[in-house]
DRENBA-965701 format. One record per atom (N, C-alpha, C, CB): residue number from 1; residue in three letters; atom name; x, y, z. Coordinates in nm, 2 decimals, decimal comma. Glycine has a CB too. Example, Ala and Ser with C-alpha at 12.3 -4.5 7.8 and 13.67 -1.06 7.14 Angstrom:
  seq  type  atom      px      py      pz
    1   ALA     N    1,32   -0,57    0,78
    1   ALA    CA    1,23   -0,45    0,78
    1   ALA     C    1,32   -0,33    0,78
    1   ALA    CB    1,13   -0,45    0,90
    2   SER     N    1,28   -0,22    0,71
    2   SER    CA    1,37   -0,11    0,71
    2   SER     C    1,29    0,00    0,79
    2   SER    CB    1,41   -0,06    0,57
END
This chain:
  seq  type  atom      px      py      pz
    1   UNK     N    4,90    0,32    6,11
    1   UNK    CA    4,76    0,32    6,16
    1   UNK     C    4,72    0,46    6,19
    1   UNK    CB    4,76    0,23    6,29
    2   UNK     N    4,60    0,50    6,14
    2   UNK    CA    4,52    0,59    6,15
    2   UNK     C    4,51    0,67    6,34
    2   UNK    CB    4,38    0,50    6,10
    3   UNK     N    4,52    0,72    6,39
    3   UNK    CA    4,48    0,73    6,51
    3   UNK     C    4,29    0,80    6,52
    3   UNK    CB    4,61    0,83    6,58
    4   UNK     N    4,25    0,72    6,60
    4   UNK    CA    4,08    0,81    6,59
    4   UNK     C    4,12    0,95    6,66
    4   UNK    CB    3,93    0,72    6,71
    5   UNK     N    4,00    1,06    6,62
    5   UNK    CA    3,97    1,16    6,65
    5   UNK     C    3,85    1,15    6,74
    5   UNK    CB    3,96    1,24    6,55
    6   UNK     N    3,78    1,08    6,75
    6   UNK    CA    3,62    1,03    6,84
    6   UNK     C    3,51    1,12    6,74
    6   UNK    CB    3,61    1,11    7,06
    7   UNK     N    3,53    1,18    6,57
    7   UNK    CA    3,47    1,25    6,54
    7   UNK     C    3,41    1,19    6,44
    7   UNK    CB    3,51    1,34    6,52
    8   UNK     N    3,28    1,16    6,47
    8   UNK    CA    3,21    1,15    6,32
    8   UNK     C    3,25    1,18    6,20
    8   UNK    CB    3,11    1,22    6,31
    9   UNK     N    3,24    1,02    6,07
    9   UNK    CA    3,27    1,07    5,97
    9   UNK     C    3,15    1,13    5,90
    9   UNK    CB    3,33    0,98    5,90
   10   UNK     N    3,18    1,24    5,84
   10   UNK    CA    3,05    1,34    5,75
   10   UNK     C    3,04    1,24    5,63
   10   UNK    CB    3,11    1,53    5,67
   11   UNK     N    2,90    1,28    5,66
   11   UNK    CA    2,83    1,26    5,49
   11   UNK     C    2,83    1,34    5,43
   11   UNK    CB    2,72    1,23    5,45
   12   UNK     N    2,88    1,32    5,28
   12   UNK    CA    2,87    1,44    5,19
   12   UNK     C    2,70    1,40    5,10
   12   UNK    CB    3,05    1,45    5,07
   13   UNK     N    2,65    1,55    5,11
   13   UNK    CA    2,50    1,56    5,11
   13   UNK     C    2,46    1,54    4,95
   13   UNK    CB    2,44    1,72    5,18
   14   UNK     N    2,41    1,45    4,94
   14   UNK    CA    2,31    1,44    4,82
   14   UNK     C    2,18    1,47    4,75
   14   UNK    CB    2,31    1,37    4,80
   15   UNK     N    2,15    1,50    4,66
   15   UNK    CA    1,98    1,56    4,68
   15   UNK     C    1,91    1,46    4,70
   15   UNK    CB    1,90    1,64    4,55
   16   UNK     N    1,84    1,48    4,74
   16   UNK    CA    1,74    1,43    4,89
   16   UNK     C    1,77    1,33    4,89
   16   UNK    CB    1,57    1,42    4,90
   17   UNK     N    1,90    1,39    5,02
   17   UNK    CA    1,92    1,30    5,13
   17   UNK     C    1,87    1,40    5,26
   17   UNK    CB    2,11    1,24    5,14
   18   UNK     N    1,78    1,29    5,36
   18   UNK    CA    1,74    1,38    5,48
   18   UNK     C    1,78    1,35    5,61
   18   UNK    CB    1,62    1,39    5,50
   19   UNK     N    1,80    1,44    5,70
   19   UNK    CA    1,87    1,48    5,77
   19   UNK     C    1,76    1,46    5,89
   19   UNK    CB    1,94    1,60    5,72
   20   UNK     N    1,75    1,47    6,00
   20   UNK    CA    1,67    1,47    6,13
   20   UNK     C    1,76    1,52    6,27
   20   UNK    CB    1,61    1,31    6,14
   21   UNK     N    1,71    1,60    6,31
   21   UNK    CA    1,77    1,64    6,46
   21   UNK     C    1,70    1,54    6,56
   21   UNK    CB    1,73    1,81    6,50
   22   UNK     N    1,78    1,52    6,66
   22   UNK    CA    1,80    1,40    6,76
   22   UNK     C    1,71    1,45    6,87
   22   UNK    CB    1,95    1,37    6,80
   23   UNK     N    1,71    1,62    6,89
   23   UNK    CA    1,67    1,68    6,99
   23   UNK     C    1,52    1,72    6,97
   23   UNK    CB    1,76    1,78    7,02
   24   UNK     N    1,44    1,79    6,85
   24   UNK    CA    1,31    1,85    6,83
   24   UNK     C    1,27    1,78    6,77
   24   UNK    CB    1,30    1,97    6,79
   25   UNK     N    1,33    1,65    6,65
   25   UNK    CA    1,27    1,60    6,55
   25   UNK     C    1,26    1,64    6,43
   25   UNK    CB    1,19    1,59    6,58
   26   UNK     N    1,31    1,80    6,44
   26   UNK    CA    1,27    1,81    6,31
   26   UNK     C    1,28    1,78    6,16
   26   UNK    CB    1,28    1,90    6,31
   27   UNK     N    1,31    1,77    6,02
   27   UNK    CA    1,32    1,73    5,95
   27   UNK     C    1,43    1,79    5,85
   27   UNK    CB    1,22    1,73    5,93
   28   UNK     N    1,48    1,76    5,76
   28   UNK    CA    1,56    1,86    5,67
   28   UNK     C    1,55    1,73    5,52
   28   UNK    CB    1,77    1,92    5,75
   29   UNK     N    1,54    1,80    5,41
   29   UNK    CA    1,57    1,73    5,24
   29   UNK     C    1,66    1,81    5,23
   29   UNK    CB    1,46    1,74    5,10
   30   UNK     N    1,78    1,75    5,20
   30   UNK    CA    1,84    1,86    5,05
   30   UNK     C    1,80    1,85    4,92
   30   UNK    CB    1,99    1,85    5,02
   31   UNK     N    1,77    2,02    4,88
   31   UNK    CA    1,69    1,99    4,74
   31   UNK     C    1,79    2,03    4,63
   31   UNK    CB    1,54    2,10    4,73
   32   UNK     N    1,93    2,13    4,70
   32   UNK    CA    2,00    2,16    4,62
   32   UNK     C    2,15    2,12    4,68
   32   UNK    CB    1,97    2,29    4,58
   33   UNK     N    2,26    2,07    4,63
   33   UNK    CA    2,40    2,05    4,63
   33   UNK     C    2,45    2,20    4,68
   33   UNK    CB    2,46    1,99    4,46
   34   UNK     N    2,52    2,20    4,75
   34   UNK    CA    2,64    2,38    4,80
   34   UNK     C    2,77    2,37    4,67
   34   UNK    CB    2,78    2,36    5,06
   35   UNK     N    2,80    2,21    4,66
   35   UNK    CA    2,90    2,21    4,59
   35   UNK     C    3,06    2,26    4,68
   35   UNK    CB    2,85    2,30    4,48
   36   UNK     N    3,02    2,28    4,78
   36   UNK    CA    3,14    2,33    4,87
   36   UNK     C    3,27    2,21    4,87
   36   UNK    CB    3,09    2,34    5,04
   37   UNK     N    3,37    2,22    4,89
   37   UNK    CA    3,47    2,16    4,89
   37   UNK     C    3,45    2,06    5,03
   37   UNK    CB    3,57    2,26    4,86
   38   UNK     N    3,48    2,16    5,12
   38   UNK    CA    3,50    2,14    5,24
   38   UNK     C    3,33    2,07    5,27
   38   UNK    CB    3,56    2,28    5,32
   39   UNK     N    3,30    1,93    5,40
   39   UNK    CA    3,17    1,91    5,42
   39   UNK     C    3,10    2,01    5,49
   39   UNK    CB    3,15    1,80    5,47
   40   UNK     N    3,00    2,05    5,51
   40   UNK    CA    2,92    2,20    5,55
   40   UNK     C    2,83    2,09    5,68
   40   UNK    CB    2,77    2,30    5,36
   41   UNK     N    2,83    2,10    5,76
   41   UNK    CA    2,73    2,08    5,84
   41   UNK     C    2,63    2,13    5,89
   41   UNK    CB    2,75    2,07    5,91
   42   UNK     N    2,51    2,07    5,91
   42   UNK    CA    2,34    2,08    5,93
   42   UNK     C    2,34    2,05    6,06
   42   UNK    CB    2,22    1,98    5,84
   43   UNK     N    2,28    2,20    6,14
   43   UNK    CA    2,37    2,23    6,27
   43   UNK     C    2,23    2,23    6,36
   43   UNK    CB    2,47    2,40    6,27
   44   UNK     N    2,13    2,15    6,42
   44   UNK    CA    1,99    2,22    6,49
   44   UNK     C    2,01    2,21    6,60
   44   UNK    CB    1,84    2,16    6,46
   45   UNK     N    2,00    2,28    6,70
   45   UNK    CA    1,99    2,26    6,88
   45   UNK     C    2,11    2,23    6,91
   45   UNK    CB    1,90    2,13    6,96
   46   UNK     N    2,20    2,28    6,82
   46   UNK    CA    2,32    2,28    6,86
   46   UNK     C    2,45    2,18    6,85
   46   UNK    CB    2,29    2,29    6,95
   47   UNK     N    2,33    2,10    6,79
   47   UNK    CA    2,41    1,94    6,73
   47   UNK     C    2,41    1,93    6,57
   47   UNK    CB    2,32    1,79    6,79
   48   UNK     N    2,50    1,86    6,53
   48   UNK    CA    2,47    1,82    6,40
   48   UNK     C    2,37    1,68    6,38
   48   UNK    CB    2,60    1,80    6,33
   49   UNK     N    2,32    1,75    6,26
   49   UNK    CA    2,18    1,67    6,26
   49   UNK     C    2,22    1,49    6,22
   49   UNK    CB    2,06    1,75    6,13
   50   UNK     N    2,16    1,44    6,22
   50   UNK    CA    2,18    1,26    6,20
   50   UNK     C    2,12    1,30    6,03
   50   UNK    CB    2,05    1,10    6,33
   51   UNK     N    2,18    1,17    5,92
   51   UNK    CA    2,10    1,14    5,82
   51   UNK     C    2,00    1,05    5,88
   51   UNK    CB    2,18    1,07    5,71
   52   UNK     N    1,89    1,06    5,77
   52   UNK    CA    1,79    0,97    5,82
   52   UNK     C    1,76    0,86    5,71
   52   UNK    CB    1,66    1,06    5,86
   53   UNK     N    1,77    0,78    5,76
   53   UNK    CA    1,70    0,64    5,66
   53   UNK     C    1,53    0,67    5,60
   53   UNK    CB    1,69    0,46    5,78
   54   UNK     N    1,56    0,66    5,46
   54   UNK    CA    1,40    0,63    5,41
   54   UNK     C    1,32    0,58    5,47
   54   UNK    CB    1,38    0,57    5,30
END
């Protein structure tokens, strides 16, 4: 059995998939792929940002 970490699983980012901060509102699209191996996190006010539903 797995033990939890209490950590969010990442989404790995697809083009336009968007993103929203919890704290200002603001917005984010990805328009382009990093292609990074590792998942990269979308970091605003200090939090990582939520995906946002269409």
């Amino acid at each position: 059995m797995k033990a939890k970490t209490g950590k969010k699983a990442a989404v790995a980012a697809k083009k336009g998939t968007r993103f929203s901060c919890g704290v200002c509102g603001i917005g984010v699209v990805v328009d382009e792929v990093c292609g990074c191996v590792d998942t990269c996190d979308i970091v605003c006010c200090g939090s990582p940002m939520a995906t946002k539903k269409k």
